[in-house]
C-alpha positions as a Markdown table, in Angstrom:
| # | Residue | x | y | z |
|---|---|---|---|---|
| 1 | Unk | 36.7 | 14.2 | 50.5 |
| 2 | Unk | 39.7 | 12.8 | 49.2 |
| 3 | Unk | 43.2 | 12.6 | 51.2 |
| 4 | Unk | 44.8 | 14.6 | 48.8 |
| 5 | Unk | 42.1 | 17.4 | 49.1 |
| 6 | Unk | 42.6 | 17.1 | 52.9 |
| 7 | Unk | 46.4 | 17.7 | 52.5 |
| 8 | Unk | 45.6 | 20.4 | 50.0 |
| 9 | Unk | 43.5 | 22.5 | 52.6 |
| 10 | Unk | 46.0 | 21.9 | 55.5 |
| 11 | Unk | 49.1 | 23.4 | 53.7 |
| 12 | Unk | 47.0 | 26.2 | 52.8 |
| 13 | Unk | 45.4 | 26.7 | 56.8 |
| 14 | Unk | 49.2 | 26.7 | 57.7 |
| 15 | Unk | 50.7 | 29.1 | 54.9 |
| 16 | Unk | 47.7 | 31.0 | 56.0 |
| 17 | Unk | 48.6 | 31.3 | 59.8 |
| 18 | Unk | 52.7 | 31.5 | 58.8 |
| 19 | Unk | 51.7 | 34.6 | 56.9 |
| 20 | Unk | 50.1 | 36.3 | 60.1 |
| 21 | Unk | 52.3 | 35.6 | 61.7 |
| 22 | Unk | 55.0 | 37.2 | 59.8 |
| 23 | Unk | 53.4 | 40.0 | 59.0 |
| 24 | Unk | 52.4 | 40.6 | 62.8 |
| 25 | Unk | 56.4 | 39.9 | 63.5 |
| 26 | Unk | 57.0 | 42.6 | 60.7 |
| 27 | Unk | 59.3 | 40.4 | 58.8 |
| 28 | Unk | 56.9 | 40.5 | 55.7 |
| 29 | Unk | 54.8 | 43.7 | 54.8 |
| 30 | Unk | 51.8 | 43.3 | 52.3 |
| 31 | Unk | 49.8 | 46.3 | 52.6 |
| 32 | Unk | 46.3 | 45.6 | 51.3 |
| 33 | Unk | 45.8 | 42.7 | 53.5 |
| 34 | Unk | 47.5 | 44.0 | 56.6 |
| 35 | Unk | 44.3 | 44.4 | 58.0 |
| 36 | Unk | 42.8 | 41.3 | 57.6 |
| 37 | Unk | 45.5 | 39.1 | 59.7 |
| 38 | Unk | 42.8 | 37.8 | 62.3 |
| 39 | Unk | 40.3 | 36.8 | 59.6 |
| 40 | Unk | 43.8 | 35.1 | 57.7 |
| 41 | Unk | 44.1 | 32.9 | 60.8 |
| 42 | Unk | 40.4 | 32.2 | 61.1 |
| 43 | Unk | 40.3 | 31.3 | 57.8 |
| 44 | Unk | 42.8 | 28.7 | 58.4 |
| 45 | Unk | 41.3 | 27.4 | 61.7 |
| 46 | Unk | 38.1 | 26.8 | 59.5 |
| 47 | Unk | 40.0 | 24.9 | 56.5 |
| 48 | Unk | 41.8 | 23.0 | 59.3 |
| 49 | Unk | 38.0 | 22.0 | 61.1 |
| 50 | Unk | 37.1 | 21.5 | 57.2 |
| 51 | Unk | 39.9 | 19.2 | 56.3 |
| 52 | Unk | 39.5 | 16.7 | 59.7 |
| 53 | Unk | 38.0 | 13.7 | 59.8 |
C-alpha cells in the first residue's frame, strides 16, 4: 500500500470520527445516518488499523 493510499484512509477515519462527534454534540444534524454514529467511528478505527504499518 502506497503512502498516499495510507494518507487517503486516515483523513477519511478522522472526518469519520469528527462527524460523530458533531452530530453527537448536536452541532450537525444528518438524519438518515444518525443512527449509525458508533459504526461511523468503528469504521474509522478499522481504516486507521488498515492504514498502519
Amino acid at each position: 500500500m502506497s503512502n498516499k493510499t495510507r494518507s487517503v484512509l486516515k483523513i477519511i477515519a478522522i472526518i469519520l470520527a469528527a462527524l460523530a462527534v458533531l452530530m453527537y454534540m448536536g452541532w450537525v444534524a444528518i438524519p438518515f445516518i444518525s443512527g449509525y454514529k458508533f459504526w461511523m467511528v468503528t469504521a474509522g478505527f478499522v481504516l486507521l488499523l488498515i492504514s498502519s504499518k
